[in-house]
C-alpha positions as CSV (number, residue, x, y, z in Angstrom):
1,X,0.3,15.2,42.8
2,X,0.7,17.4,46.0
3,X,-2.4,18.0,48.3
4,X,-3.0,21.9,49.7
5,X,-4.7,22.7,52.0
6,X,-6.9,26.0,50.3
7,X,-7.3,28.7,53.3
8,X,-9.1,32.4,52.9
9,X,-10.5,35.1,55.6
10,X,-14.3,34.5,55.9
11,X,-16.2,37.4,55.1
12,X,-19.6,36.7,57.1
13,X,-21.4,35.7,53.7
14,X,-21.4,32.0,53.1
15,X,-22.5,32.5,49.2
16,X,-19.2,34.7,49.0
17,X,-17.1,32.6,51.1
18,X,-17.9,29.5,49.1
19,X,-17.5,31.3,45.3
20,X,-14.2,32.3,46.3
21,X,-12.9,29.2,48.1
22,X,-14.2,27.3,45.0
23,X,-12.5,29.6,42.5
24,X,-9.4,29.0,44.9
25,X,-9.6,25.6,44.4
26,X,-9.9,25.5,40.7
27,X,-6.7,28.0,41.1
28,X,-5.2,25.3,43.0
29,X,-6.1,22.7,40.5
30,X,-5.3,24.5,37.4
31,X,-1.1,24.1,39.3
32,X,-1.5,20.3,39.0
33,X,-2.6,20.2,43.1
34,X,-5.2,18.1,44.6
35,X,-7.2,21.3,46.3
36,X,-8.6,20.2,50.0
37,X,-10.5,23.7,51.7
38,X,-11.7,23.2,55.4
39,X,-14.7,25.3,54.0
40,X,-16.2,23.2,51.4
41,X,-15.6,20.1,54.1
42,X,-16.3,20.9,57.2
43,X,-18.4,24.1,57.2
44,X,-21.7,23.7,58.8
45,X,-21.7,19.8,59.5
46,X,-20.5,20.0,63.2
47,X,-23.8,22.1,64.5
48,X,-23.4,21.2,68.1
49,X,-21.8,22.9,70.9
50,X,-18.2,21.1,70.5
51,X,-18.5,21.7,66.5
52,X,-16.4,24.0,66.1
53,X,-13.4,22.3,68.0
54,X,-14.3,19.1,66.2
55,X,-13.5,21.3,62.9
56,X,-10.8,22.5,64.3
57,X,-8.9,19.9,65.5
58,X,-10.0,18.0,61.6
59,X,-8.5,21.2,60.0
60,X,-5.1,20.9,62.3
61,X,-4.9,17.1,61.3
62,X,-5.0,18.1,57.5
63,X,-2.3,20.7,58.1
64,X,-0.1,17.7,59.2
65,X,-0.9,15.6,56.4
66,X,-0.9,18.4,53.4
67,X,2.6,19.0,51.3
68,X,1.5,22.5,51.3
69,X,-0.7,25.5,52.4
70,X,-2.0,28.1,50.6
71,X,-4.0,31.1,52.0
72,X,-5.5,33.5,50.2
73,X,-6.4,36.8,50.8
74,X,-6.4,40.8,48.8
75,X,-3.7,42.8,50.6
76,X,-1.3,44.4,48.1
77,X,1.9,46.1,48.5
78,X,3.1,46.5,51.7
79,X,0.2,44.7,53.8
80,X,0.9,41.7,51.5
81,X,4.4,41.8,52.1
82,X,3.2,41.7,56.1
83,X,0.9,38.8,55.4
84,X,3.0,36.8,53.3
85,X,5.6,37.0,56.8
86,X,2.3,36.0,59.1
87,X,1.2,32.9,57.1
88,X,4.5,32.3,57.0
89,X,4.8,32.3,60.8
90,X,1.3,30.7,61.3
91,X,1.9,27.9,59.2
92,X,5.5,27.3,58.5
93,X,7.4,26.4,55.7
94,X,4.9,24.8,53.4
95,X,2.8,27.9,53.6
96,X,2.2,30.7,50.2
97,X,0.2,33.5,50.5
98,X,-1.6,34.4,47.1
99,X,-3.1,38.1,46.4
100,X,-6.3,37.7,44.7
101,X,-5.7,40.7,42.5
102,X,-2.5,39.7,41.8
103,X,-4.1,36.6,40.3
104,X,-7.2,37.3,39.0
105,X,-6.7,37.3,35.4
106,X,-5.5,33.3,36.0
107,X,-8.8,33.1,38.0
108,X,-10.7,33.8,34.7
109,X,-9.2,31.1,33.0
110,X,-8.9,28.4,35.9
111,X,-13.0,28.9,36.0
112,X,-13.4,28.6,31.9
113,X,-10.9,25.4,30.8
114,X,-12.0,22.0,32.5
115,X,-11.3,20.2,29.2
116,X,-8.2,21.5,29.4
117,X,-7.6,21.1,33.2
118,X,-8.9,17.4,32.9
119,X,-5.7,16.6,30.2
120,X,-3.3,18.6,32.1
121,X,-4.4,16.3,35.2
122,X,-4.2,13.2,33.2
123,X,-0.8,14.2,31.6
124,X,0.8,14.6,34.9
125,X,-0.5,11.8,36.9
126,X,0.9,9.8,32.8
127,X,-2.8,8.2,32.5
């Protein structure tokens, strides 16, 4: 199974933030991907003055290791055409954007099936 890296804009409120990187995740999951966000790890351990470069230089070591990156975001139309070319650029080749209301209906259903996730997982991994 491939591990991505889960990215998203930060919207200022952590309960926010951390419902939508989770439901990202199970997104992410639901593809047969081992989901790894920055967020859930790293956000808020590194209180100190040098935390932030701590979590950054951890977040720039799991870019190198992941197969890909995914960043999610809401543009549509033409924005999302413009941020699909900027993750693109940021990140390279290994990098998707996803439009969260391009997806949303697969959201739903990512957030209601573990049993089903849990066989999907097994079949793929041939357990």
């Amino acid at each position: 199974m491939e591990l991505v890296l889960v990215l998203t804009h930060l919207t200022g409120s952590e309960e926010l933030d951390r419902q939508r990187v989770e439901e990202y995740c199970r997104y992410a999951a639901h593809k047969g991907k081992i989901p790894v966000s920055p967020f859930l790890c790293f956000h808020g351990i590194f209180k100190d003055e040098l935390g932030s470069a701590v979590e950054g230089l951890l977040v720039s070591r799991l870019m190198e290791k992941a197969d890909g990156i995914w960043v999610f975001g809401f543009e549509r139309g033409e924005r999302r055409r413009q941020m699909e070319a900027e993750v693109q650029k940021m990140y390279g080749e290994k990098a998707q954007y996803f439009s969260h209301p391009e997806i949303g209906k697969e959201l739903l259903v990512c957030a209601m099936y573990s049993e089903e996730l849990i066989e999907r997982l097994e079949d793929m991994e041939g357990l």
